[in-house]
VEXDREN-2710 file (C-alpha; in Angstrom, 1 decimal):
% VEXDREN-2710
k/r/px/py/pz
1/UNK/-9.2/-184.2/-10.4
2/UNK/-9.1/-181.6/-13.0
3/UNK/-6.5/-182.2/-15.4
4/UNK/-5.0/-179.4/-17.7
5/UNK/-2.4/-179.7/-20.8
6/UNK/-0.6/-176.8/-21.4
7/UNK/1.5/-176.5/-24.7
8/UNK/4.1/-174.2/-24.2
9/UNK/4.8/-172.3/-27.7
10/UNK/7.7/-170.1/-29.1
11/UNK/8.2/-168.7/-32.2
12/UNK/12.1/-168.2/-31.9
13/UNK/14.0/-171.6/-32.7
14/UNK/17.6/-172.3/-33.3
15/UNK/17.2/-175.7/-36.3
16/UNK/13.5/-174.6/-37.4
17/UNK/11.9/-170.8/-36.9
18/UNK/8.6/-170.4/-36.6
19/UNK/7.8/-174.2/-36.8
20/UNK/4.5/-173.7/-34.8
21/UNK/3.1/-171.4/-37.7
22/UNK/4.0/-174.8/-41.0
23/UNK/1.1/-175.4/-42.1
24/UNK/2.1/-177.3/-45.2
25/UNK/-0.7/-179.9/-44.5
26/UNK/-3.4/-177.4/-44.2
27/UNK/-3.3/-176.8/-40.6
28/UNK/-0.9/-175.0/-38.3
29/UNK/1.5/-177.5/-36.6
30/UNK/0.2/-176.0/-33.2
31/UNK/-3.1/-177.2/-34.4
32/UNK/-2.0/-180.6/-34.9
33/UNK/-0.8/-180.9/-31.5
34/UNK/-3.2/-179.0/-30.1
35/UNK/-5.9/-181.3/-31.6
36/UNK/-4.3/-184.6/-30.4
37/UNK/-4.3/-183.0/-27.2
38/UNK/-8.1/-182.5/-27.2
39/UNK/-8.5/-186.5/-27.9
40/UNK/-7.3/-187.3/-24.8
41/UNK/-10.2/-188.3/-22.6
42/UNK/-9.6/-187.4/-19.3
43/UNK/-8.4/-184.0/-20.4
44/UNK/-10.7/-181.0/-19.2
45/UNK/-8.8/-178.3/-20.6
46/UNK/-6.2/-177.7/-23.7
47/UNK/-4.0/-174.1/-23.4
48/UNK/-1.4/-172.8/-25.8
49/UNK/1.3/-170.3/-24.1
50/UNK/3.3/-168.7/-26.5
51/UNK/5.5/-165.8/-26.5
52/UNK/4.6/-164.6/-29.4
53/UNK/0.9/-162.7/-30.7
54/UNK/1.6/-164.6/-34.2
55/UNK/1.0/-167.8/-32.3
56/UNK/-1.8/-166.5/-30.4
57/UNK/-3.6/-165.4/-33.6
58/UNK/-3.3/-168.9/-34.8
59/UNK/-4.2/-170.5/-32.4
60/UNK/-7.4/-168.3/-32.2
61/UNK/-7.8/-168.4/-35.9
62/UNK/-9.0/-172.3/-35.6
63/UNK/-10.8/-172.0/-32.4
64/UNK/-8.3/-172.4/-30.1
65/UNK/-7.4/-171.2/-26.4
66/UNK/-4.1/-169.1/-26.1
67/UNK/-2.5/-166.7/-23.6
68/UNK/0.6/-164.7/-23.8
69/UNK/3.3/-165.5/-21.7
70/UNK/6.4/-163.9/-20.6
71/UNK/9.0/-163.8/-23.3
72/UNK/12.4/-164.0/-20.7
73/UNK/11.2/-167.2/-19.9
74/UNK/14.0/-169.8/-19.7
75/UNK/12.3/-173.4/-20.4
76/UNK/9.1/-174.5/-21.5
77/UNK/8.4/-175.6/-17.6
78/UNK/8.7/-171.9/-16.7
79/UNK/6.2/-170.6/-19.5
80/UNK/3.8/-173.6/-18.8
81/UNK/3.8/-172.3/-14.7
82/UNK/3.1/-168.5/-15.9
83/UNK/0.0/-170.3/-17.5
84/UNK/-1.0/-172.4/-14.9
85/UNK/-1.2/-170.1/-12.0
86/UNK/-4.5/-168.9/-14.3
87/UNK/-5.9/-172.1/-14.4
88/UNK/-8.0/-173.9/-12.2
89/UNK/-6.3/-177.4/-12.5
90/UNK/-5.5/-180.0/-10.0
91/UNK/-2.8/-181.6/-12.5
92/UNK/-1.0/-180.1/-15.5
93/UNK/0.4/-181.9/-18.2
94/UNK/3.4/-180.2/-20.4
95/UNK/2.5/-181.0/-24.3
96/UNK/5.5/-179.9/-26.1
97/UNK/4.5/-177.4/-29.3
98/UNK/6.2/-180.0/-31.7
99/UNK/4.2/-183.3/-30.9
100/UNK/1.9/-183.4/-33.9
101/UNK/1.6/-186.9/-33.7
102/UNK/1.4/-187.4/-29.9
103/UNK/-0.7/-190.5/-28.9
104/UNK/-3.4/-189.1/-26.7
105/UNK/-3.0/-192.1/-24.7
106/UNK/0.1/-191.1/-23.8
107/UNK/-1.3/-188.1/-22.2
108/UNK/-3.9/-190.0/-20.3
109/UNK/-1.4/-192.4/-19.2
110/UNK/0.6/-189.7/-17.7
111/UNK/-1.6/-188.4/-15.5
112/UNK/-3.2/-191.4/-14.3
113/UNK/0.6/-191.9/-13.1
114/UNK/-0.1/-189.1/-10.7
115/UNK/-3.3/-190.1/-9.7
116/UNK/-2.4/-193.8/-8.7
117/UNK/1.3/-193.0/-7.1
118/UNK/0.1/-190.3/-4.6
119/UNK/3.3/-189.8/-3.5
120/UNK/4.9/-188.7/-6.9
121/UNK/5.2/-184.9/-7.3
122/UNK/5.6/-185.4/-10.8
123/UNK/5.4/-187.8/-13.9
124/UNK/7.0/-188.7/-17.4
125/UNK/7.4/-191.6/-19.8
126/UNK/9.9/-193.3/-21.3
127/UNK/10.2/-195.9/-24.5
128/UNK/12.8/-199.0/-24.3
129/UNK/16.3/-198.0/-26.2
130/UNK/16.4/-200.5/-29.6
131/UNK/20.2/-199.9/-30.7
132/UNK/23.9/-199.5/-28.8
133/UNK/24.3/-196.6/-31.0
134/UNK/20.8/-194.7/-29.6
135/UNK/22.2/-195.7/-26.5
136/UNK/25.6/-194.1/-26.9
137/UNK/23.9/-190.6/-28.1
138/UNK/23.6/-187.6/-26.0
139/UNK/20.9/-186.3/-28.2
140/UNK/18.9/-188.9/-26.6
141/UNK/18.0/-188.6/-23.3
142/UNK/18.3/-191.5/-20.9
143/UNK/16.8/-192.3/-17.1
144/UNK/17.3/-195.2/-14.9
145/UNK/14.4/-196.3/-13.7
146/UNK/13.8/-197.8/-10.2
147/UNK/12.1/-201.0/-9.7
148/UNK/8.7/-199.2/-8.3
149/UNK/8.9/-196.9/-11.1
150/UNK/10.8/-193.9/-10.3
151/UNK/13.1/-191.8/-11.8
152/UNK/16.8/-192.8/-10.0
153/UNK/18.9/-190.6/-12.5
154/UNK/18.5/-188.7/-16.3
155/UNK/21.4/-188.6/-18.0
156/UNK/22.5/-187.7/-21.7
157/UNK/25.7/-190.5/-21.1
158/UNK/24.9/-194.5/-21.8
159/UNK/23.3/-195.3/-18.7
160/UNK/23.4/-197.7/-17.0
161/UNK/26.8/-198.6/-17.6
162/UNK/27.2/-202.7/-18.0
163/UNK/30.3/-203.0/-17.1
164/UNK/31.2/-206.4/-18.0
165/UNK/29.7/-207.5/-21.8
166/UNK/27.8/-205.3/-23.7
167/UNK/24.2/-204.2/-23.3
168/UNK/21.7/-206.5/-24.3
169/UNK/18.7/-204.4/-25.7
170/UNK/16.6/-206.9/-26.4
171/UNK/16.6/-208.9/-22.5
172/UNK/13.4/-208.5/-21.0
173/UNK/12.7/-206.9/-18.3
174/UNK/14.2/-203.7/-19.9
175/UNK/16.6/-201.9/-18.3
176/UNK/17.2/-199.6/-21.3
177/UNK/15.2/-196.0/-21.5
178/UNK/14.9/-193.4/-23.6
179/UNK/13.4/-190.2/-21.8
180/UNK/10.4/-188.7/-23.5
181/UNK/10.0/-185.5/-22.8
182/UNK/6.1/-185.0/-21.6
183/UNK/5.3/-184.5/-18.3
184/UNK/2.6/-184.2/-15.2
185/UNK/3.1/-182.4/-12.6
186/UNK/0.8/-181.9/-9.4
187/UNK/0.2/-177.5/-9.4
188/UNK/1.5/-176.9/-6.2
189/UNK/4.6/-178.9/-6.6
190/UNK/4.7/-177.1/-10.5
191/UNK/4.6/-173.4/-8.9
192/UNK/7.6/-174.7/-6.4
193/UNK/9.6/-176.5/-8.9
194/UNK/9.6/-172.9/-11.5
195/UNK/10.5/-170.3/-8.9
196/UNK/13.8/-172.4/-7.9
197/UNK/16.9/-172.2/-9.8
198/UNK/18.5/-174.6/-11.4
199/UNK/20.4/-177.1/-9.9
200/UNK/24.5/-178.0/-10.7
201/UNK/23.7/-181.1/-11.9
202/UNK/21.2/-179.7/-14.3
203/UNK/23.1/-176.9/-15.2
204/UNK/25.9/-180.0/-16.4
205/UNK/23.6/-182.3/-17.8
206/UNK/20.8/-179.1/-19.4
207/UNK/18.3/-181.3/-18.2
208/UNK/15.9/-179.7/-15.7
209/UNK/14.2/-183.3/-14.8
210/UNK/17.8/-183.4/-12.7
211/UNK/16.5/-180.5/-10.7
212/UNK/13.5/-182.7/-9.5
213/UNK/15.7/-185.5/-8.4
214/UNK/18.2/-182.9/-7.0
215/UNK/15.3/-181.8/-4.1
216/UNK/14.5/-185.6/-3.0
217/UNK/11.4/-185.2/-5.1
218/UNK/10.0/-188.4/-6.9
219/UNK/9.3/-188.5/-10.2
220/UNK/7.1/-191.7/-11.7
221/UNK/7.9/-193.2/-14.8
222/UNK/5.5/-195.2/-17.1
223/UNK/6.7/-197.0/-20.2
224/UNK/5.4/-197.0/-23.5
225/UNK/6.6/-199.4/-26.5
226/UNK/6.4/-196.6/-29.0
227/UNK/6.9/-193.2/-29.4
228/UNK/6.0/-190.9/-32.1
229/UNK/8.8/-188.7/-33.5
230/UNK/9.0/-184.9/-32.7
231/UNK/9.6/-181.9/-35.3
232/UNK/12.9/-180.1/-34.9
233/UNK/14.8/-179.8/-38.1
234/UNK/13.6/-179.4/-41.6
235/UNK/13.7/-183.1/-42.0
236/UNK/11.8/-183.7/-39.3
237/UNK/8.9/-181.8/-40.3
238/UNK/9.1/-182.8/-44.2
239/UNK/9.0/-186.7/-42.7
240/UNK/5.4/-185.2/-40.7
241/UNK/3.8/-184.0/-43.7
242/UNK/4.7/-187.8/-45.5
243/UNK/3.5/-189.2/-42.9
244/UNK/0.8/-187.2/-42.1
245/UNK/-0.7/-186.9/-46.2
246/UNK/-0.2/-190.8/-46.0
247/UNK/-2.7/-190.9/-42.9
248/UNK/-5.5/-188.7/-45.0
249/UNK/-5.1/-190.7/-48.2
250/UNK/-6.0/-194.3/-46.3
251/UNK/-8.8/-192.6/-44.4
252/UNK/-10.5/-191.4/-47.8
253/UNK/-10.1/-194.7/-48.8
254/UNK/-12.0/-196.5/-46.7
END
């Protein structure tokens, strides 16, 4: 199978404009992502989609590939479909633009989801929930997770509820999840999934994933232990460059 990640780019953003175009560190943070992107190695093709020719010309500037895209576009799903119907791909995988520290594992992992549940239109991960109070936030995203590995429900509420007692996070085998927000998804099921609207339960939750569930589709689910952190505020993206100056330092040292 030809696998494809598409990294769906805008410029326009409520908490940080123009975060694909930071380049405190030296490089463009779409370059960061796109260059973790590229060390995954079942990955035949890396594409940025952005909305915006300022993106494009970055992207181009450090030798990457890039395509305009629609600028009415809704969600990232819908501007990674407007790319895809270009590509020759079998399976596309949705990089969001502020993953600069994605593990390219994480990207091979998801699509060998695909490739081993032939049944699953679509695929994601999610990490184990560490805290009551990460638990309780509807910043992070939750899913219940099925005991052969599919998605049973996404939900920005503290699920599943335990009813009697408290949660115990640290009971193995986890029944906790955070939602991390990469996905695979097979082309044909991709082209399907973006020219529907969205469904009520998406439109209460603002989760799209609930739109997958909503048509009897299956989604996989693969669990990882960690998780890098995503850019989305100020802080987010000072705590990258930390980090990622940190990274250099130690590799000139040894």
């Amino acid at each position: 199978m030809k696998i494809a990640v598409i990294i769906p780019a805008r410029y326009a953003s409520t908490r940080l404009p123009g975060k694909p175009l930071l380049r405190e560190t030296g490089k463009y943070l779409i370059q960061h992502v796109y260059e973790r992107a590229l060390l995954a190695r079942s990955v035949d093709d890396v594409l940025v989609a952005t909305d915006d020719p300022r993106i494009l010309e970055a992207v181009h500037s450090f030798g990457g590939r890039a395509v305009m895209t629609r600028a009415d576009h809704t969600s990232g799903t819908d501007r990674v479909a407007e790319a895809a119907s270009h590509l020759d791909a079998d399976l596309l995988i949705n990089l969001q633009g502020d993953e600069p520290m994605i593990d390219p594992d994480s990207l091979d992992f998801v699509a060998d989801l695909l490739i081993r549940h032939r049944e699953a239109d679509m695929a994601t991960l999610a990490v184990p929930i560490q805290s009551e109070e990460q638990w309780r936030d509807p910043n992070c995203v939750k899913v219940v997770v099925g005991d052969c590995g599919q998605a049973l429900y996404f939900s920005r509420a503290p699920i599943p509820y335990v009813r009697d007692g408290r949660p115990d996070f640290a009971r193995q085998p986890f029944r906790f999840f955070q939602h991390i927000g990469l996905y695979a998804y097979r082309r044909a099921f991709l082209m399907q999934f973006a020219a529907l609207p969205p469904s009520p339960l998406e439109e209460l939750e603002k989760l799209e994933q609930l739109r997958v569930l909503a048509l009897g589709r299956r989604i996989q689910v693969g669990v990882v232990r960690h998780h890098a952190f995503g850019v989305d505020t100020p802080e987010d993206y000072r705590r990258f460059v930390i980090a990622y100056r940190a990274s250099q330092t130690g590799r000139t040292a040894a």
